[in-house]
KEKE-3310 file (N, C-alpha, C; in steps of 0.2 Angstrom, whole numbers, plus 5000, padded with zeros to 4 digits):
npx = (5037:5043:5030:5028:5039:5036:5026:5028:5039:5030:5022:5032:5035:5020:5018:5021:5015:5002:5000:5002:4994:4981:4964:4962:4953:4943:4949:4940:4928:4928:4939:4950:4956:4968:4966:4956:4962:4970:4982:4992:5002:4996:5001:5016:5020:5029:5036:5032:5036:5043:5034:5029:5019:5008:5001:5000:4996:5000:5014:5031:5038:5050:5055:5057:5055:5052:5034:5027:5009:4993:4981:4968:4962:4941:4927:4926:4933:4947:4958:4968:4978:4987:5000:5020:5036:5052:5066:5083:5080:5073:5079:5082:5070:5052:5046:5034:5016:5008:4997:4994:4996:4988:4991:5004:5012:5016:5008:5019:5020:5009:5003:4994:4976:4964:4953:4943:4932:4934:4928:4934:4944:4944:4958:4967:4965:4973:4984:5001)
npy = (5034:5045:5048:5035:5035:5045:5042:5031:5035:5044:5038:5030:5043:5044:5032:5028:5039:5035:5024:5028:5038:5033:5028:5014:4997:4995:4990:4986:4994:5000:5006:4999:5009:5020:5032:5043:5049:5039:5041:5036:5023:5005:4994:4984:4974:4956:4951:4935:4930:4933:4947:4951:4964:4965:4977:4995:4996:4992:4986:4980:4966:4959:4945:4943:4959:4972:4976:4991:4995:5003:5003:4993:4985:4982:4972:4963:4952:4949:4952:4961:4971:4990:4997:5002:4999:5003:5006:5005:5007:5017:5027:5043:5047:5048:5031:5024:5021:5005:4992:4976:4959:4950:4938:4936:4942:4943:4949:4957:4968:4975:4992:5002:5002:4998:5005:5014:5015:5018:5028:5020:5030:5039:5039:5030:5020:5025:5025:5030)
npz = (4782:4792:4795:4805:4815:4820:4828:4837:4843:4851:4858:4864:4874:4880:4886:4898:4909:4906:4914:4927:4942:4942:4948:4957:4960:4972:4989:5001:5009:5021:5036:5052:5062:5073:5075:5070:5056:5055:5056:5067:5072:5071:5076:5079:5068:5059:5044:5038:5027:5009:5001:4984:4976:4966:4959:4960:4974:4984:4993:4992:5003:5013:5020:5035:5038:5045:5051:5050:5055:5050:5049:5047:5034:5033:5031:5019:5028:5038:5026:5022:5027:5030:5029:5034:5028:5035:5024:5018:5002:5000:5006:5013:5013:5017:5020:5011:5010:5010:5005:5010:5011:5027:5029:5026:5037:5054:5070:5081:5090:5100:5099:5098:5101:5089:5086:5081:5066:5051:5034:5019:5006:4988:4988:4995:4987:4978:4964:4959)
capx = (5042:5041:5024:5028:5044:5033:5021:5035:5045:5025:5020:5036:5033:5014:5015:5022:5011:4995:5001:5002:4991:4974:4961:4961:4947:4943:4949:4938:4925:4930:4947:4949:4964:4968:4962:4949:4968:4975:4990:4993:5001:4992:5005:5021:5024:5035:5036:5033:5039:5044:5029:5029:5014:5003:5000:5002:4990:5002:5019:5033:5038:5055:5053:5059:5055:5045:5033:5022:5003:4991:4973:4965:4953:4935:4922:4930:4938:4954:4961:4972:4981:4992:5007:5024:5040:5055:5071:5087:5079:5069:5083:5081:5062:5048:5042:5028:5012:5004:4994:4997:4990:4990:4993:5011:5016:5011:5008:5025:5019:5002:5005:4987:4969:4959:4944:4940:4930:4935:4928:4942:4941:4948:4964:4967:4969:4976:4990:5004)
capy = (5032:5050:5048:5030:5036:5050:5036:5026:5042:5046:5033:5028:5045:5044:5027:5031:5041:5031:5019:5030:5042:5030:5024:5006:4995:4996:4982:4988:5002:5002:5002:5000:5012:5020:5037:5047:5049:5033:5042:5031:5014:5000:4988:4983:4965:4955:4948:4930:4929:4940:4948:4955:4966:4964:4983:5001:5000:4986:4987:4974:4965:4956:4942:4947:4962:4977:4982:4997:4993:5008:5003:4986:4984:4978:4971:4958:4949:4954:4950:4965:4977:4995:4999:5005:4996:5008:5002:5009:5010:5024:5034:5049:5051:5044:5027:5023:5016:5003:4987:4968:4952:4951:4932:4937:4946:4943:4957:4958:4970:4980:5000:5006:4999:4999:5004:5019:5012:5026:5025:5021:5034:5036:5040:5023:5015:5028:5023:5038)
capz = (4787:4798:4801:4810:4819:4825:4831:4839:4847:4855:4862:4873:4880:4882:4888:4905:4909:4904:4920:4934:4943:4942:4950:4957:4962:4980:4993:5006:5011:5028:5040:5058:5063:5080:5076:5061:5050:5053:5057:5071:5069:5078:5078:5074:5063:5056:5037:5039:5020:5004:4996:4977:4973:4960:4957:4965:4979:4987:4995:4994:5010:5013:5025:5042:5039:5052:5047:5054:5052:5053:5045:5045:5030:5036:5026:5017:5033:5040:5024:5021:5033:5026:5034:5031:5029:5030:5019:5011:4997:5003:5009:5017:5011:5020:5017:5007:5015:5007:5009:5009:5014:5032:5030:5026:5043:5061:5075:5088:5097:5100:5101:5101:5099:5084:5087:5076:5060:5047:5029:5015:5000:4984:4990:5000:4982:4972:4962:4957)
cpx = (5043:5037:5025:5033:5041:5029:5025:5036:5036:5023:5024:5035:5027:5014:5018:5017:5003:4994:5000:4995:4982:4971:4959:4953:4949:4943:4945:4933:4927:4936:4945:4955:4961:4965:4958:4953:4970:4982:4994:4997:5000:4995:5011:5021:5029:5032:5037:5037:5040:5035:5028:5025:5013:5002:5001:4999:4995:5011:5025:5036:5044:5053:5059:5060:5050:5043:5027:5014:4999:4985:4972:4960:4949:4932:4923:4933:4943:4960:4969:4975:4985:4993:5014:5031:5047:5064:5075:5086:5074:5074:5082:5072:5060:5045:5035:5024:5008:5001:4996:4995:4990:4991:5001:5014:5011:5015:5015:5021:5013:5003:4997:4981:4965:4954:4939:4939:4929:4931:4933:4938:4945:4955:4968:4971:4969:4981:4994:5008)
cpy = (5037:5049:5040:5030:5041:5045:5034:5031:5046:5044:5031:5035:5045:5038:5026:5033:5036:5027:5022:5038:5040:5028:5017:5003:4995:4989:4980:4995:5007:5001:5003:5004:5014:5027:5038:5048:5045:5038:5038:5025:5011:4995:4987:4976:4964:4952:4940:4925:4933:4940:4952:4955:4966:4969:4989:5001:4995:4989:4980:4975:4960:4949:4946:4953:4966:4980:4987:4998:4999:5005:4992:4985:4978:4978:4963:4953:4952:4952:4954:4970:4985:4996:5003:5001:5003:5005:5006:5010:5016:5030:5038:5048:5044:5037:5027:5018:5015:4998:4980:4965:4951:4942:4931:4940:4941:4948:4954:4962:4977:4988:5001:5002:5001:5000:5010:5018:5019:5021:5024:5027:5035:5037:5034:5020:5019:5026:5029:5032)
cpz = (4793:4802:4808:4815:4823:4833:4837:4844:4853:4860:4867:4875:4884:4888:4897:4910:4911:4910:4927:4933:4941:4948:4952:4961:4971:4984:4998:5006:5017:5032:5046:5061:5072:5080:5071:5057:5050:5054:5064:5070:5076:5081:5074:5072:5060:5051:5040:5030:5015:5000:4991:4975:4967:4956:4964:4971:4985:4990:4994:5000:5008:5020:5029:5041:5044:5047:5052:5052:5058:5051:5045:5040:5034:5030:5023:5020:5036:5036:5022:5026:5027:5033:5027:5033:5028:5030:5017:5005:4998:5005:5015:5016:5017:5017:5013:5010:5010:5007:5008:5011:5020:5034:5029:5033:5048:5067:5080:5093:5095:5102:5103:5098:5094:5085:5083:5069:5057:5039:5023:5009:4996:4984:4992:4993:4976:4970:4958:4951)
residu = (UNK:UNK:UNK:UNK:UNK:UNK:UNK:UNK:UNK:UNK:UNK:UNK:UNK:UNK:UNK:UNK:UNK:UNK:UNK:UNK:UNK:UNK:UNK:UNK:UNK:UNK:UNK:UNK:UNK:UNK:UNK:UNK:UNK:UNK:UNK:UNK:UNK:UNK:UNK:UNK:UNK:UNK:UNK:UNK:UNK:UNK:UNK:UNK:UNK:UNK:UNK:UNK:UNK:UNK:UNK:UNK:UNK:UNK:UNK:UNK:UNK:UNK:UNK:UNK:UNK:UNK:UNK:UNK:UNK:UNK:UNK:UNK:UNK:UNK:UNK:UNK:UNK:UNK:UNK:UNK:UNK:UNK:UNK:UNK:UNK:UNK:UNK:UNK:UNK:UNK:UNK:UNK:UNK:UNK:UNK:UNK:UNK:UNK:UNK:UNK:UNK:UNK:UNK:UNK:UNK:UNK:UNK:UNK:UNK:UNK:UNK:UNK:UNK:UNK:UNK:UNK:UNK:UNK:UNK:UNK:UNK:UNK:UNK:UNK:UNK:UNK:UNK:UNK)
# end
C-alpha cells in the first residue's frame, strides 16, 4: 500500500512537469516581420471572434479584442499570424506573444511593412 501511495504522491508531482517546457511541431519555416527580431509590430487587429487554443504555441483571443501582430508565418499561406494581446489577466507583466489563425482578426491599422523574410527556430514553438 506505501509502495502505491509513493506511486500516486509521484506522479502528481512528475506530471506537471512532463507538460511544460517541450518542443512543438513547427507551423512554419519562415515569418514575414518588420525587422531580423521581429520586435516590431506590423499591425494592429481586431478579434473578429473568441479563440481557445489547442496548445502552448497559440494565444487565446476575445472577440473585439487588439491585438498587436509582429510575425506573419510564410510557407503554408498566411494561415497564421503571432502577436500579442494585452489583458488584466497579465497585470503588470508583459503580455505573452503567441500565434493564432489570422482568420480570427482583421488588420485596423498598418504600422510598418513586412518585408523582412526571417527564418522561424525552435523558439517560435516552444511551449514553457
Amino acid at each position: 500500500m506505501a509502495s502505491k501511495l509513493c506511486f500516486v504522491v509521484l506522479l502528481c508531482i512528475l506530471l506537471p512537469f512532463s507538460e511544460s517546457g517541450r518542443q512543438m511541431p513547427k507551423l512554419s519555416d519562415k515569418k514575414l516581420c518588420a525587422d531580423a527580431e521581429c520586435s516590431h509590430p506590423i499591425l494592429i487587429a481586431r478579434a473578429l471572434e473568441d479563440y481557445y487554443p489547442g496548445d502552448c504555441r497559440f494565444i487565446p483571443i476575445r472577440q473585439g479584442q487588439l491585438i498587436y501582430v509582429y510575425a506573419m508565418l510564410k510557407d503554408r499561406g498566411n494561415l497564421f499570424w503571432a502577436g500579442s494581446v494585452q489583458d488584466s489577466y497579465y497585470g503588470q507583466q508583459e503580455a505573452r506573444i503567441g500565434h493564432f489563425p489570422s482568420s480570427v482578426a482583421e488588420e485596423t491599422h498598418a504600422l510598418m511593412p513586412a518585408t523582412v523574410e526571417v527564418k522561424t527556430d525552435k523558439w517560435d514553438f516552444y511551449c514553457h
